[in-house]
N, C-alpha and C positions, 0 to 999 in steps of 0.2 A: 167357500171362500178360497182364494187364491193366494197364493204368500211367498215372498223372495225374501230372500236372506243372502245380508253378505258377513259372512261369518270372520268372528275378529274379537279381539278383547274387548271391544265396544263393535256388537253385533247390531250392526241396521237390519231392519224387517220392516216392509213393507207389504201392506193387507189391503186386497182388494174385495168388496164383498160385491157379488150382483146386485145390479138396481144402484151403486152408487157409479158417483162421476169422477171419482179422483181416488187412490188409494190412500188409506191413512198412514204415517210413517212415523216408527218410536224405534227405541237405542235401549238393549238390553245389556248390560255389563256381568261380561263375565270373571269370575276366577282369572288373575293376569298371570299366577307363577307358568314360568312356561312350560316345567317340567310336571304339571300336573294336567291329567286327563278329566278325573273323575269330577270332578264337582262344576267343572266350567260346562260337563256334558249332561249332566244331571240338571243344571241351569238352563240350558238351552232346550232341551226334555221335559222340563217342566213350563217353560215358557209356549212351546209349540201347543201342550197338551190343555194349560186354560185357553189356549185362542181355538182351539179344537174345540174343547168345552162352549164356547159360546157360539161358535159356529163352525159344524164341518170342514175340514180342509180339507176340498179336493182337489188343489193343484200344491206342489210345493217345488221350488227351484231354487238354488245353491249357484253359489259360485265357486267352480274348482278349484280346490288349491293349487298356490304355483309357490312357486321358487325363486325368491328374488336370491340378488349375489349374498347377501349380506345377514342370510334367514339360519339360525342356529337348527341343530337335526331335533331338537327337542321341540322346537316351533310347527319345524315341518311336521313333527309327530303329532302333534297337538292338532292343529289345521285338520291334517288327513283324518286324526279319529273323530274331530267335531264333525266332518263332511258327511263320515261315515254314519253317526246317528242320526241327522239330521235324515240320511237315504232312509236306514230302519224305523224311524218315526213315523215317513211317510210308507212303507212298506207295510205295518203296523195297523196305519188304519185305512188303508186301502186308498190309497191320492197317489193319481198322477206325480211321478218325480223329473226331474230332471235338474243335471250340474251342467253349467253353461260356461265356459269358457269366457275368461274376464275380458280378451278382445275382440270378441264376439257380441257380446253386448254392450260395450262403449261402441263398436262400430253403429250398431244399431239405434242403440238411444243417444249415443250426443256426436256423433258422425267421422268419427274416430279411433281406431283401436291400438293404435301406438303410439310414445310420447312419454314426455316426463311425467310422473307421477303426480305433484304437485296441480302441474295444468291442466291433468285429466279431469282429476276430484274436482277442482273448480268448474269444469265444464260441466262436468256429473249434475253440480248444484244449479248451475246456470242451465241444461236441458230441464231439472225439474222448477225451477223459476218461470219458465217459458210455458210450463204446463198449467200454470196456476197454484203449484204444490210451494210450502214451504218446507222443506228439509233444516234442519237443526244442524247437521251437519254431514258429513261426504259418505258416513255410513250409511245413515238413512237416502240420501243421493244414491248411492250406489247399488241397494239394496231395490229402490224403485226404478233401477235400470235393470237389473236383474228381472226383474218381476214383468216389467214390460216388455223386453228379451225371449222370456219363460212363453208368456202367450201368445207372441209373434209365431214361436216355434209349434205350438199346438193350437194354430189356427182362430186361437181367439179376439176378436178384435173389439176392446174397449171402446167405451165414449172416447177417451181422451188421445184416441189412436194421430189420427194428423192435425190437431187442432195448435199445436205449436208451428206448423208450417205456416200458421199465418199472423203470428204474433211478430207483432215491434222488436228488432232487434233479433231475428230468430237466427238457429245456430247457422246453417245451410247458405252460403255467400252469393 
């Protein structure tokens, strides 16, 4: 099984198993205090570990933490040590890892990697609309960007790889 996460007080993860056609996508809520580490990492640790449980992970990919203007250094702290486990989790049980760069894969999946926030996320949901996916909301979006990103980068090419280039409406002008 293959897995992206975009990690956040409402962490999207998005799970792709071999043999299917579309990855599944749920929203795991973590511990919001910001100055706390331990239980939102424990949350997210145990969340990885039943989807290991049910099925191997061998791929997993994050998205880097960044820095907006406006992010307190306790956020940042938080962020970085979620990243951080998420790396050890997969080092742990031996999966492929990789942290992807957030413009790096809006470039890739909705054909874009700069821009106001607001627009991006909605494009995020509007590239997995395109794909047949419905996302709940911009975490799980952004998480199945992430994920799609992840095995671009390691050669793997899904069913659902260009089947949005020919969908009604699609992103590409």
């Amino acid at each position: 099984m293959k897995v992206g996460l975009d990690i956040a007080t409402a962490t999207g993860i998005a799970i792709w198993r071999d043999g299917t056609t579309a990855p599944s996508l749920m929203t795991v809520q973590l511990p919001s205090d910001p100055g706390e580490v331990g239980r939102p990492a424990e949350r997210l640790r145990r969340t990885l570990a039943d989807l290991h449980a049910v099925e191997p992970i061998s791929h997993l990919f994050f998205e880097a933490s960044i820095l907006p203007g406006k992010t307190t250094a306790q956020t940042v702290y938080k962020l970085c040590a979620l990243a951080g486990m998420a790396e050890w989790f997969a080092y742990r049980i031996e999966a492929a890892c990789r942290q992807v760069e957030q413009q790096s894969w809006r470039k890739h999946f909705i054909g874009r990697g700069t821009g106001k926030s607001a627009e991006l996320k909605a494009m995020g949901i509007r590239a997995c609309q395109l794909r047949g996916w419905s996302p709940r909301n911009d975490h799980e979006a952004d998480a199945a960007g992430v994920l799609d990103y992840g095995l671009a980068c390691f050669g793997i090419s899904p069913p659902w790889r260009d089947a949005h280039l020919m969908a009604p409406g699609r992103l590409v002008a």
